[in-house]
N, CA, C and O atoms as a Tinker XYZ file with bonds, in Angstrom:
   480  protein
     1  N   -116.638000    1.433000   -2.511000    73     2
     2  CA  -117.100000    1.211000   -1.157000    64     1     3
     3  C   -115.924000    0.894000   -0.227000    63     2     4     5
     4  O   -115.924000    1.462000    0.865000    81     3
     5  N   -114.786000   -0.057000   -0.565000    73     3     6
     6  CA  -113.722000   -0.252000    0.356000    64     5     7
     7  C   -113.232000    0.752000    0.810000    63     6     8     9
     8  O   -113.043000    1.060000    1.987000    81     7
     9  N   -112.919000    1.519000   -0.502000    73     7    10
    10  CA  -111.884000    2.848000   -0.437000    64     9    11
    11  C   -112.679000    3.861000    0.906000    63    10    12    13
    12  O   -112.204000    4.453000    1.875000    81    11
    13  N   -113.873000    3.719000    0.461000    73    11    14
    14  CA  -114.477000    5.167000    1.628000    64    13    15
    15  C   -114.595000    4.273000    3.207000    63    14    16    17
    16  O   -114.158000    4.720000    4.268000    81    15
    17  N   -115.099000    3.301000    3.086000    73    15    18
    18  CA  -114.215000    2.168000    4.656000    64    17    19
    19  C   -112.784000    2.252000    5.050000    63    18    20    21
    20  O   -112.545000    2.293000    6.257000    81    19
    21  N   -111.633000    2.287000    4.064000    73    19    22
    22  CA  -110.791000    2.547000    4.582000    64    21    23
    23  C   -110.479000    3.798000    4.574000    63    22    24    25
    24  O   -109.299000    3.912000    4.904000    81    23
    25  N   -110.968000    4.799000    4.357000    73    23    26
    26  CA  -110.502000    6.388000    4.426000    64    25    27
    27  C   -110.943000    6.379000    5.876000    63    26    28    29
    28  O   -110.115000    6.687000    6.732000    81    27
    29  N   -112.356000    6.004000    6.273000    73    27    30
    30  CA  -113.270000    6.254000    7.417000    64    29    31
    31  C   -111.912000    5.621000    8.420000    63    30    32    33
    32  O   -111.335000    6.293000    9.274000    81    31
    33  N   -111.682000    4.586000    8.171000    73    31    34
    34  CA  -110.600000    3.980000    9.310000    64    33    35
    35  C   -109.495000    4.650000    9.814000    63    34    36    37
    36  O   -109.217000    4.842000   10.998000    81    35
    37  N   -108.883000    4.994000    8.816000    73    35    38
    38  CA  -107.622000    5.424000    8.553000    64    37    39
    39  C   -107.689000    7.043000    8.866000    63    38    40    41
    40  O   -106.689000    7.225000    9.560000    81    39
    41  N   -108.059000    7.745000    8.779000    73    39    42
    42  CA  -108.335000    9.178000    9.196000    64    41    43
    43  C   -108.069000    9.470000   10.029000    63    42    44    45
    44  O   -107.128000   10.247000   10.191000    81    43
    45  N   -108.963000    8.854000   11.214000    73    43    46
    46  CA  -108.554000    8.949000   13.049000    64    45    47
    47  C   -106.977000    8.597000   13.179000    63    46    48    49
    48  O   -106.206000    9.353000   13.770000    81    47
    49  N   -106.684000    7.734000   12.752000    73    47    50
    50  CA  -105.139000    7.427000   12.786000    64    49    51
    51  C   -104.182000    8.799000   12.594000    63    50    52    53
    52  O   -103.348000    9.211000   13.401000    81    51
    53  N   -104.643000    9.557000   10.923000    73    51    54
    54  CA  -104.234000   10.224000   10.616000    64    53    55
    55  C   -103.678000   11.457000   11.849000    63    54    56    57
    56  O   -102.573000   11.930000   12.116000    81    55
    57  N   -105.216000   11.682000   12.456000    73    55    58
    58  CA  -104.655000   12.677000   13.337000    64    57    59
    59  C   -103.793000   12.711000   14.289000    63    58    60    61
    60  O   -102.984000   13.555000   14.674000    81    59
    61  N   -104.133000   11.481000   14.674000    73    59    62
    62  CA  -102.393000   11.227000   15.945000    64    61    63
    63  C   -101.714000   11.431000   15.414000    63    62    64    65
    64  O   -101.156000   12.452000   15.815000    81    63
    65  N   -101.132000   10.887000   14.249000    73    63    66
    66  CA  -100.100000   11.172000   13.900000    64    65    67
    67  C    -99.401000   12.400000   13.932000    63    66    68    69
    68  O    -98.224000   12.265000   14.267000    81    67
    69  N    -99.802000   13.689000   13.658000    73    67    70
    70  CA   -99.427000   14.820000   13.739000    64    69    71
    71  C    -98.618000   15.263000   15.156000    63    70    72    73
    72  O    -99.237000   14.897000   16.155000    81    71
    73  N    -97.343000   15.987000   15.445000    73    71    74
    74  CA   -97.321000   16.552000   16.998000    64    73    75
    75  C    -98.581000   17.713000   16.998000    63    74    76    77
    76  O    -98.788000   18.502000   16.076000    81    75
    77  N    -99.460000   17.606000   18.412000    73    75    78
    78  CA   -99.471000   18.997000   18.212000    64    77    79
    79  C    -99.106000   20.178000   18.661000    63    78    80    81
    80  O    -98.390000   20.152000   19.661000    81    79
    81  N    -99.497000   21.641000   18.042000    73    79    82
    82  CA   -99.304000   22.480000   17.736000    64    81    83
    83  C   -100.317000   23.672000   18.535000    63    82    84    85
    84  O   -101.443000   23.995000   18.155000    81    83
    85  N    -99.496000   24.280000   19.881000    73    83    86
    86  CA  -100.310000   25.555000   20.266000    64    85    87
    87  C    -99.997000   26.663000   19.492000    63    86    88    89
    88  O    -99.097000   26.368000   18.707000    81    87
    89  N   -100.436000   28.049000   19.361000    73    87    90
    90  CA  -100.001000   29.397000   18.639000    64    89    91
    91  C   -100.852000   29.941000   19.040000    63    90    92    93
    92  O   -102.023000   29.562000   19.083000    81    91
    93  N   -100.117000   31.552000   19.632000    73    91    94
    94  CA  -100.891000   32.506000   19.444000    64    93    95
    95  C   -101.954000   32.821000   18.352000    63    94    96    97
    96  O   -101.625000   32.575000   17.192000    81    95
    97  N   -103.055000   33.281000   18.561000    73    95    98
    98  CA  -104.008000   33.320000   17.528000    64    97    99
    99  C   -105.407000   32.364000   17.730000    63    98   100   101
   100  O   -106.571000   32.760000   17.667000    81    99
   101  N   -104.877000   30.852000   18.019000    73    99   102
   102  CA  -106.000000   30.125000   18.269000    64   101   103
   103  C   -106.975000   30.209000   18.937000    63   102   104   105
   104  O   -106.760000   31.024000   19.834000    81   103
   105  N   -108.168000   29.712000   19.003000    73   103   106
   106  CA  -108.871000   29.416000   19.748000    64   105   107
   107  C   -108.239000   29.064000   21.526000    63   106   108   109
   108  O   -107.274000   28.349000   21.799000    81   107
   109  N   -108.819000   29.552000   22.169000    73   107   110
   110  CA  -108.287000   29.432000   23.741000    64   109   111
   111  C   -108.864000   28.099000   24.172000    63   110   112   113
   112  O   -108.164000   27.605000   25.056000    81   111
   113  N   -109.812000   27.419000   23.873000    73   111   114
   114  CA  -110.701000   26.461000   24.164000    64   113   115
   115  C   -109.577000   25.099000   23.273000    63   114   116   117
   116  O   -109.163000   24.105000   23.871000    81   115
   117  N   -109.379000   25.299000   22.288000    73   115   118
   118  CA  -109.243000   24.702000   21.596000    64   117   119
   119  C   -107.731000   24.109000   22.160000    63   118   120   121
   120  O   -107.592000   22.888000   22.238000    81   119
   121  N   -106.841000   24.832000   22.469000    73   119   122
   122  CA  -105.244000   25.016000   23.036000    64   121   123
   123  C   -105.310000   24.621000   24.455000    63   122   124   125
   124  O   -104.329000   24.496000   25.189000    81   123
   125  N   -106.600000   24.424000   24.801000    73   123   126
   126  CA  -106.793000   24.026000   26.151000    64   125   127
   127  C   -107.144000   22.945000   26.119000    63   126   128   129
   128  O   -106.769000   22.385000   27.150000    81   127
   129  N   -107.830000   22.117000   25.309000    73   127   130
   130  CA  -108.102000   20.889000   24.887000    64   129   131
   131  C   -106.771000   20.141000   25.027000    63   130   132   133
   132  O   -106.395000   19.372000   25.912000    81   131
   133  N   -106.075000   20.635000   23.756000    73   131   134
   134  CA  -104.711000   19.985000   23.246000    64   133   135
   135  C   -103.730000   20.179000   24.550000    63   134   136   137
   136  O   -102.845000   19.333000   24.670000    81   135
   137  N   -103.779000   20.831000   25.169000    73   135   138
   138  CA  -102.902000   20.891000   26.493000    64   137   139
   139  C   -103.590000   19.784000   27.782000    63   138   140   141
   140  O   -102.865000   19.087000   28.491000    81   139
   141  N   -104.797000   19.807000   27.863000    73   139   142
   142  CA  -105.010000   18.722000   28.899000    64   141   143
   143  C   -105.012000   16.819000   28.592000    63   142   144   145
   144  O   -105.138000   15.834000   29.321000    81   143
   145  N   -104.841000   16.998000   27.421000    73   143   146
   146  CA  -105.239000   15.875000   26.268000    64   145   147
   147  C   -103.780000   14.942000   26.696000    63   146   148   149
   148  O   -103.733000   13.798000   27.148000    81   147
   149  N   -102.571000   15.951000   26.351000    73   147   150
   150  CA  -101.643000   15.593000   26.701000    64   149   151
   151  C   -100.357000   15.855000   28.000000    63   150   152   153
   152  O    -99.133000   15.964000   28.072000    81   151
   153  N   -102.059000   15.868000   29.274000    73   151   154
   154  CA  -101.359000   15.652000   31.013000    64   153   155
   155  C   -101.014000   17.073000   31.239000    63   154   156   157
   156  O   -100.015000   17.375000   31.893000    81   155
   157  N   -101.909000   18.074000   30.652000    73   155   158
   158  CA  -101.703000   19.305000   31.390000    64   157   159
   159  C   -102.616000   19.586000   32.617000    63   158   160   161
   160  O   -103.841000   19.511000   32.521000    81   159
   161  N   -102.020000   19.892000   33.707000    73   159   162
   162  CA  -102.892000   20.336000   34.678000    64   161   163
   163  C   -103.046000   22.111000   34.890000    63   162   164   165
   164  O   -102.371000   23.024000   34.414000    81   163
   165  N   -103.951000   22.122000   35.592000    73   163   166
   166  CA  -104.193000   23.267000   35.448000    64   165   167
   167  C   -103.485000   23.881000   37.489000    63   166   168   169
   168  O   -103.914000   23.649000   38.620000    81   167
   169  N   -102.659000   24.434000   37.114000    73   167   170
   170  CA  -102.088000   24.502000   38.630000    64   169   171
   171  C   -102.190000   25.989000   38.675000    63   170   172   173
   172  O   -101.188000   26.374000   39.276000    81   171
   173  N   -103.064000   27.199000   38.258000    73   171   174
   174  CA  -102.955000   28.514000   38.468000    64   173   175
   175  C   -103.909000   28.605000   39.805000    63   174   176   177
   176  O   -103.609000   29.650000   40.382000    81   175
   177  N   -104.992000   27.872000   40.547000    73   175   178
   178  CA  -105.493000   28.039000   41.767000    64   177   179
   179  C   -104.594000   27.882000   42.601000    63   178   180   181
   180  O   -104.696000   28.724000   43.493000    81   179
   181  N   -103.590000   27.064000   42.765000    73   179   182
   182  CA  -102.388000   27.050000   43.740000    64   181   183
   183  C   -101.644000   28.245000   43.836000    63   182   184   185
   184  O   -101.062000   28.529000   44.884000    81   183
   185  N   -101.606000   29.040000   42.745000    73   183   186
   186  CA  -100.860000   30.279000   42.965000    64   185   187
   187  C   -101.205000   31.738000   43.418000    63   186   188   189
   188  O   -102.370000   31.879000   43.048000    81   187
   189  N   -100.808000   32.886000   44.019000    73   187   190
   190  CA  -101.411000   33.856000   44.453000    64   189   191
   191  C   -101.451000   34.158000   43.532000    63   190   192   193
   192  O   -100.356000   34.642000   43.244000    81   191
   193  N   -102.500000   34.220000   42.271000    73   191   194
   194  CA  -102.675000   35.272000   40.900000    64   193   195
   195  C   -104.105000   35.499000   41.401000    63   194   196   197
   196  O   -104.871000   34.734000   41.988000    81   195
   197  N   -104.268000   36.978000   40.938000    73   195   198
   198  CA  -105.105000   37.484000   41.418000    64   197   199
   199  C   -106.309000   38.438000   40.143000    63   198   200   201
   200  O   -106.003000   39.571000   39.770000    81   199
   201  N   -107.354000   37.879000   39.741000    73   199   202
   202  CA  -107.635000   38.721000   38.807000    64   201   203
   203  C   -107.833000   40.251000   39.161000    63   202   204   205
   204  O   -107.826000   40.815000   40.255000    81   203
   205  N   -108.056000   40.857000   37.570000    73   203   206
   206  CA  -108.220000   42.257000   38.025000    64   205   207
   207  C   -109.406000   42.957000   38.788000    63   206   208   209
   208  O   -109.500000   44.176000   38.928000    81   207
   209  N   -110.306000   42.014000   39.267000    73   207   210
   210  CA  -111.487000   42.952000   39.979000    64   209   211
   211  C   -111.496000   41.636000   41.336000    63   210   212   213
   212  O   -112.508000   41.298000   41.950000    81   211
   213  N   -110.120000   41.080000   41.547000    73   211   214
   214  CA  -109.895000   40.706000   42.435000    64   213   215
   215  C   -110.655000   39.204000   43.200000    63   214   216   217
   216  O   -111.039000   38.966000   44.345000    81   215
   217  N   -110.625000   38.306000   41.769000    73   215   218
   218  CA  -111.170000   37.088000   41.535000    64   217   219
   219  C   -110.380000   36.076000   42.222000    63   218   220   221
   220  O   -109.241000   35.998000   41.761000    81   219
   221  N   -110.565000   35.484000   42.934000    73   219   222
   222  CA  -109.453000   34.143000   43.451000    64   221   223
   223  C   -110.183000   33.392000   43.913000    63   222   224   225
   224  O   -111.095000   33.619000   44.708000    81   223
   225  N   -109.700000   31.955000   43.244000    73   223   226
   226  CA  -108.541000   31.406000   42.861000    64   225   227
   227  C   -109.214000   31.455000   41.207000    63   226   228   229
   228  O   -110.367000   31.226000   40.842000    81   227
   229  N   -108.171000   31.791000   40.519000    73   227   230
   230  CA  -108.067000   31.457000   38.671000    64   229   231
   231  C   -107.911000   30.516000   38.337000    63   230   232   233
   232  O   -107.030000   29.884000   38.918000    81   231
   233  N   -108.748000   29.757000   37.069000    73   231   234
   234  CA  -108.402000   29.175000   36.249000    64   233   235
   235  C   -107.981000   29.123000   35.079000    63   234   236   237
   236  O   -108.278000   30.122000   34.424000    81   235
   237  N   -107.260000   28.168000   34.416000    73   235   238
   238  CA  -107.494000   27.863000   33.251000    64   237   239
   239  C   -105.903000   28.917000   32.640000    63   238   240   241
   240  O   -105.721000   28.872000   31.423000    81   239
   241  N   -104.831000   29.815000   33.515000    73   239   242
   242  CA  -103.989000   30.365000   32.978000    64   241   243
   243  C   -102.504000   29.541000   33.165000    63   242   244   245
   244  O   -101.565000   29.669000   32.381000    81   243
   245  N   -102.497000   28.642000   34.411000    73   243   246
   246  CA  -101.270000   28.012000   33.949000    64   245   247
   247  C   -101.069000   26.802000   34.159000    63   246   248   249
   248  O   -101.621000   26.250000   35.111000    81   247
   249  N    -99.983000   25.925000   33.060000    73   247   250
   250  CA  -100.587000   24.549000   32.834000    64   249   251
   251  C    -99.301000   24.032000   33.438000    63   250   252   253
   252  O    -98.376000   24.844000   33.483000    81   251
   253  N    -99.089000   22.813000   33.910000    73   251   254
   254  CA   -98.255000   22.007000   34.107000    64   253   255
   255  C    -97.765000   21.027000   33.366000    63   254   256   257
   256  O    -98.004000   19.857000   33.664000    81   255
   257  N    -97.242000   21.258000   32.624000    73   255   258
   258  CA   -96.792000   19.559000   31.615000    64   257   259
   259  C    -96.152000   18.778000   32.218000    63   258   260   261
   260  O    -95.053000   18.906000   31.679000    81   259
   261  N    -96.031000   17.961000   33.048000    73   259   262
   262  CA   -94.871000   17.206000   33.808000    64   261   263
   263  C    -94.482000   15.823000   33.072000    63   262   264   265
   264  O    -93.794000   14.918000   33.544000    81   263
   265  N    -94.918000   15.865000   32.159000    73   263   266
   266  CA   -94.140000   14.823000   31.355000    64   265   267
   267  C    -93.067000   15.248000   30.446000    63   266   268   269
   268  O    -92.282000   14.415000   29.993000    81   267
   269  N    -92.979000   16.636000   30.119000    73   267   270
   270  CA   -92.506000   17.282000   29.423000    64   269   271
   271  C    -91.607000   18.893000   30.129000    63   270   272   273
   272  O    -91.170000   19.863000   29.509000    81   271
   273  N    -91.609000   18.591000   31.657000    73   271   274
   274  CA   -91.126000   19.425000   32.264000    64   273   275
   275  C    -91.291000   20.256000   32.482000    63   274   276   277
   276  O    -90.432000   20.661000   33.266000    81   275
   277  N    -92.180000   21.139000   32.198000    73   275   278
   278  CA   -92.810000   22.259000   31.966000    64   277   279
   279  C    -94.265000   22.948000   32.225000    63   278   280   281
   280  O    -95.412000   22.520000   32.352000    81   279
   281  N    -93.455000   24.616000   32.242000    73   279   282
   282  CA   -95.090000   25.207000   32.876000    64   281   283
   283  C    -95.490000   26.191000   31.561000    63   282   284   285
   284  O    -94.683000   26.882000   30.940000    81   283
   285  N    -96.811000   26.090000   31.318000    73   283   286
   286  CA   -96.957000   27.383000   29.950000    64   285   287
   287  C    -98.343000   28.306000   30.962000    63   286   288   289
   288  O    -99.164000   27.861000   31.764000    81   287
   289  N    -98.183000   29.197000   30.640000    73   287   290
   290  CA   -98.950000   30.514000   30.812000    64   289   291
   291  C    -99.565000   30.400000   29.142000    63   290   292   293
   292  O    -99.018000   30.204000   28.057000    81   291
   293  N   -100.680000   30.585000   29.488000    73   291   294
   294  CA  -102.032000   30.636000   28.669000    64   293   295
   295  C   -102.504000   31.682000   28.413000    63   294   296   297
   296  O   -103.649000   31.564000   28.849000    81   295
   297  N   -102.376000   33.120000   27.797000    73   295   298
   298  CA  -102.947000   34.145000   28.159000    64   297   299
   299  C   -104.428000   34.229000   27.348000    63   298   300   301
   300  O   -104.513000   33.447000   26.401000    81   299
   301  N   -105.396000   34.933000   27.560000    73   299   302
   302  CA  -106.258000   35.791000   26.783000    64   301   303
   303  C   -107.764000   35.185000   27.065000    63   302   304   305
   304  O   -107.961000   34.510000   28.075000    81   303
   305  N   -108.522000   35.382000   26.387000    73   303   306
   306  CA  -110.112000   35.350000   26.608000    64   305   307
   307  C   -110.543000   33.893000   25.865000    63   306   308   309
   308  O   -110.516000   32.728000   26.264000    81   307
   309  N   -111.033000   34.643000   24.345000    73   307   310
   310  CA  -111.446000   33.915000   23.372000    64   309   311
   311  C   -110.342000   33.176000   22.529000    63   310   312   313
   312  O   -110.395000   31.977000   22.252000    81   311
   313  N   -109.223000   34.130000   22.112000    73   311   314
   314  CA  -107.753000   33.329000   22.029000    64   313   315
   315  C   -106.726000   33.339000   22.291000    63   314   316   317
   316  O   -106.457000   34.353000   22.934000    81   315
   317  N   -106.149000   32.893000   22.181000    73   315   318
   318  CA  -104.503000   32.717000   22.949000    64   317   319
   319  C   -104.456000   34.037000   22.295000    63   318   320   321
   320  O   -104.987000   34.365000   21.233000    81   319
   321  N   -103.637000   34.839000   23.208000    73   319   322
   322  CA  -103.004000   36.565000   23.123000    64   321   323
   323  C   -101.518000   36.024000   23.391000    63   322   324   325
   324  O   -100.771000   36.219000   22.433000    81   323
   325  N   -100.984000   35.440000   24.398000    73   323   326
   326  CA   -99.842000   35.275000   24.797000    64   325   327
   327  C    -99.407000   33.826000   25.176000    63   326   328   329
   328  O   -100.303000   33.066000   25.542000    81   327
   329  N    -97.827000   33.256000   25.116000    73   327   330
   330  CA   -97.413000   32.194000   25.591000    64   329   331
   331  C    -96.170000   32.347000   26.138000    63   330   332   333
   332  O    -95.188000   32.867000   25.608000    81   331
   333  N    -96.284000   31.760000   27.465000    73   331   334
   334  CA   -95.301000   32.024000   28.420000    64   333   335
   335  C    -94.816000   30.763000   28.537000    63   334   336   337
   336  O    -95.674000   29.952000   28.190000    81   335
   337  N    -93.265000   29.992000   29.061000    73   335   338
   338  CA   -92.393000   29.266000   28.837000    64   337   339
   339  C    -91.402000   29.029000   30.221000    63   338   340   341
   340  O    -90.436000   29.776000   30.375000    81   339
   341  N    -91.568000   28.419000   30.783000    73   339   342
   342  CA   -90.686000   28.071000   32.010000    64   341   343
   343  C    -90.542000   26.862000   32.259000    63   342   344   345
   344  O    -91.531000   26.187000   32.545000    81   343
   345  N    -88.844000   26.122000   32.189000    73   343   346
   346  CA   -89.331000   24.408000   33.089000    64   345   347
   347  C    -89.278000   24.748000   34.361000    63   346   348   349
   348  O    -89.022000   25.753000   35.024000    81   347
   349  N    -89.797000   22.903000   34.645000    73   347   350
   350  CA   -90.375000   22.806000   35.917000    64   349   351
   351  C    -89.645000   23.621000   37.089000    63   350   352   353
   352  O    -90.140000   24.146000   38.086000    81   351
   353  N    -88.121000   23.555000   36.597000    73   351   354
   354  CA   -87.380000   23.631000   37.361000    64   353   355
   355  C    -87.299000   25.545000   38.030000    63   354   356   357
   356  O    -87.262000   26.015000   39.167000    81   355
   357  N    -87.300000   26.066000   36.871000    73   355   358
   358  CA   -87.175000   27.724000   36.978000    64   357   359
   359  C    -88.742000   27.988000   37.047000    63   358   360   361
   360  O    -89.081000   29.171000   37.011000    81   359
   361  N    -89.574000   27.176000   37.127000    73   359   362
   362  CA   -90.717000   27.828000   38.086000    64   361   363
   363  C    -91.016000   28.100000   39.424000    63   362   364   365
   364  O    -91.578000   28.946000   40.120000    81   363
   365  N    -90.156000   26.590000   39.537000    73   363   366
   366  CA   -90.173000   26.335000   41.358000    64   365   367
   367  C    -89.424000   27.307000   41.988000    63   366   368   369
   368  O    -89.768000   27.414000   43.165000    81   367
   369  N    -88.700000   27.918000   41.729000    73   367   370
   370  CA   -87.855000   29.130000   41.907000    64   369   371
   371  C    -88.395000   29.797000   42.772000    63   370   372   373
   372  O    -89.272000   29.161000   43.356000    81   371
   373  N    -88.167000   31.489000   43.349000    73   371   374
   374  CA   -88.620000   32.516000   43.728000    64   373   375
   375  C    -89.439000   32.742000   42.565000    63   374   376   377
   376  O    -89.273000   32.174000   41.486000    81   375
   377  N    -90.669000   33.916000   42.921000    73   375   378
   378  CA   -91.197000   34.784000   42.028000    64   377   379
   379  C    -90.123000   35.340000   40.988000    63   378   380   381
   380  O    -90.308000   35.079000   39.799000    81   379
   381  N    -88.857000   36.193000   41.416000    73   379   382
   382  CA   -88.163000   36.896000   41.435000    64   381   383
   383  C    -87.640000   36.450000   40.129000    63   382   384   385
   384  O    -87.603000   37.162000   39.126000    81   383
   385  N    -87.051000   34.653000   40.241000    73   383   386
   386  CA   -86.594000   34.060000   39.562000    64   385   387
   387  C    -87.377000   33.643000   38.322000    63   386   388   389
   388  O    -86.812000   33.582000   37.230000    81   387
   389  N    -88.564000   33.379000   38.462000    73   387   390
   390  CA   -89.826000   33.357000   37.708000    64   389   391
   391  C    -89.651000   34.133000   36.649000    63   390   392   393
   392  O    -89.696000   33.797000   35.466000    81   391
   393  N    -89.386000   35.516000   37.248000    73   391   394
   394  CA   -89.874000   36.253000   36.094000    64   393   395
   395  C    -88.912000   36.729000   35.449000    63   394   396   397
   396  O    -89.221000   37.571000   34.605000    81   395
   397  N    -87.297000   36.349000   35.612000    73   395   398
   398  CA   -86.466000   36.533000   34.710000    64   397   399
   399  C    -86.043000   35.220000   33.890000    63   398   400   401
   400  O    -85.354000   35.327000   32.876000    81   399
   401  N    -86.451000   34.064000   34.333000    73   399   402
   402  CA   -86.734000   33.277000   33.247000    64   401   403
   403  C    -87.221000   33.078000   32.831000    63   402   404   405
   404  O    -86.914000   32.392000   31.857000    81   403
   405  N    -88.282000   33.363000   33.019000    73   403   406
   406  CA   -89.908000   33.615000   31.783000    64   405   407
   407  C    -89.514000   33.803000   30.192000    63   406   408   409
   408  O    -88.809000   34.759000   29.866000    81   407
   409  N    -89.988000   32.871000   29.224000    73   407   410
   410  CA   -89.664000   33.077000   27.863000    64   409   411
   411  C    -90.690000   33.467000   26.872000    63   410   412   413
   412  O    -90.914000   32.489000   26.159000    81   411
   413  N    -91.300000   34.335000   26.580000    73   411   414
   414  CA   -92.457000   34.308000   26.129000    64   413   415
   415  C    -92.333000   34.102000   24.213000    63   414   416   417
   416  O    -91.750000   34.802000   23.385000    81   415
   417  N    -93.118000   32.902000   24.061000    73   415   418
   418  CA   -93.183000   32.242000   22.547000    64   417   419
   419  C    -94.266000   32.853000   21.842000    63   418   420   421
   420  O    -95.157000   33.495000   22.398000    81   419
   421  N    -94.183000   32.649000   20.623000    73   419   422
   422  CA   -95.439000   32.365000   20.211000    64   421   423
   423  C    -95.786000   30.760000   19.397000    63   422   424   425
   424  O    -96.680000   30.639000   18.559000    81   423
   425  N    -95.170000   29.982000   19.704000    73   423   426
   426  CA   -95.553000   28.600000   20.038000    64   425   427
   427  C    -95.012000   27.615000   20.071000    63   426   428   429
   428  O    -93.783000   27.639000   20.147000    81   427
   429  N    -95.710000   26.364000   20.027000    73   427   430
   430  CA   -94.934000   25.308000   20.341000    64   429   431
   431  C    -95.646000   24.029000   20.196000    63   430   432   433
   432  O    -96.846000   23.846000   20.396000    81   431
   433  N    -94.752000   23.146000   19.817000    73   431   434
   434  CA   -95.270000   21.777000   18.979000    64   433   435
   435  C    -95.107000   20.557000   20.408000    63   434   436   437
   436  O    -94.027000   20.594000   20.997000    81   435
   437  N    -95.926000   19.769000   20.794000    73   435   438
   438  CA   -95.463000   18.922000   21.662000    64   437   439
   439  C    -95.297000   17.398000   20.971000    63   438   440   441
   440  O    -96.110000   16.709000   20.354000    81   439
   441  N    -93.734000   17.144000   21.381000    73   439   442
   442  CA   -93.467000   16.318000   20.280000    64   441   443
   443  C    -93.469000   14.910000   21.053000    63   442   444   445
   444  O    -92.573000   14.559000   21.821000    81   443
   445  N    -94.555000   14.194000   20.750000    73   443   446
   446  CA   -94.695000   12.909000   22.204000    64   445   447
   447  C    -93.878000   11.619000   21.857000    63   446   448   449
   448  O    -94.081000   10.664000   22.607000    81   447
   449  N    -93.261000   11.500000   21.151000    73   447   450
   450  CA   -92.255000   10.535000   20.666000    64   449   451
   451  C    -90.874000   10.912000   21.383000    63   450   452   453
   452  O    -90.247000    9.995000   21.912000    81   451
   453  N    -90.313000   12.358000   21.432000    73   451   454
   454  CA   -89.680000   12.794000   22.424000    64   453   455
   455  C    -89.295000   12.935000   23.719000    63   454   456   457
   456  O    -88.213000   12.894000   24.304000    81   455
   457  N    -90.750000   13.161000   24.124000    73   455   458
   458  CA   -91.501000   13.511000   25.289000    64   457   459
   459  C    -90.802000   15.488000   25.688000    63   458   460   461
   460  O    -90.355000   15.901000   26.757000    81   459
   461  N    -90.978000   16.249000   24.385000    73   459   462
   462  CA   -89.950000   17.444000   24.545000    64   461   463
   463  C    -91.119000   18.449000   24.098000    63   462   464   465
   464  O    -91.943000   18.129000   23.240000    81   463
   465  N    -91.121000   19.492000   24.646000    73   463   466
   466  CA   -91.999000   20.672000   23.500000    64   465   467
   467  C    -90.854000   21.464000   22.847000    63   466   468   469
   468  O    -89.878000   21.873000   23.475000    81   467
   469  N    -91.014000   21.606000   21.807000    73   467   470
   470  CA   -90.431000   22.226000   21.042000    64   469   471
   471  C    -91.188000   23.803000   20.684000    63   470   472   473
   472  O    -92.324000   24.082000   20.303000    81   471
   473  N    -89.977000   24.658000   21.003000    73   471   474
   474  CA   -90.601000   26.035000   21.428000    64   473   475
   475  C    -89.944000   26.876000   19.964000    63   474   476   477
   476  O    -88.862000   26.716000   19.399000    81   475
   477  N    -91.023000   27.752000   19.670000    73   475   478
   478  CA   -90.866000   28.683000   18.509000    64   477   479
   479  C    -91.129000   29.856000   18.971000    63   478   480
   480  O    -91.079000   30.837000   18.230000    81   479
């Protein structure tokens, strides 16, 4: 009986512990969770993006980490298709500039002891 009381306790712990971990492949819902969880905003209505049958303002495609400096592009439907990579700094840029520093990953661990994402 202790043992399954302290598993029950100790578990939730367990999971903080982990950094986490976006990747192509996942769940889109799920990567969106873990991105607002840890101070992502969602700043793609501020921008002229424009869907393809000419939807504005968008959500939900690009995040702001500002604790961590950074902007990620979110791509796809049901799951992440793509991950895009820019700090704060080379976002604020021109478009122009935008899009030659654009890094596109396929993922990245946010490491909160750091306060750094670590890009793969």
């Amino acid at each position: 009986m202790r043992a399954l009381v302290l598993f029950f306790f100790l578990f939730p712990l367990s999971l903080l512990a982990d950094d986490p971990r976006i990747e192509v492949g996942m769940p889109k819902d799920k990567a969106l969770i873990i991105i607002k969880a840890n101070g992502g905003k969602d700043i793609t209505p501020g921008l002229a993006v424009v869907g393809p049958k000419g939807e504005h303002p968008l959500h939900g495609f690009y995040w702001q980490l500002k604790d961590y400096k950074a902007v990620i592009e979110v791509s796809g439907a049901e799951r992440v298709e793509r991950l895009t990579y820019w700090t704060e700094k080379d976002f604020g840029e021109s478009k122009d500039h935008r899009e030659k520093s654009a890094r596109n990953i396929t993922a990245f661990k946010i490491d909160r002891s750091n306060n750094q994402l670590v890009l793969e």
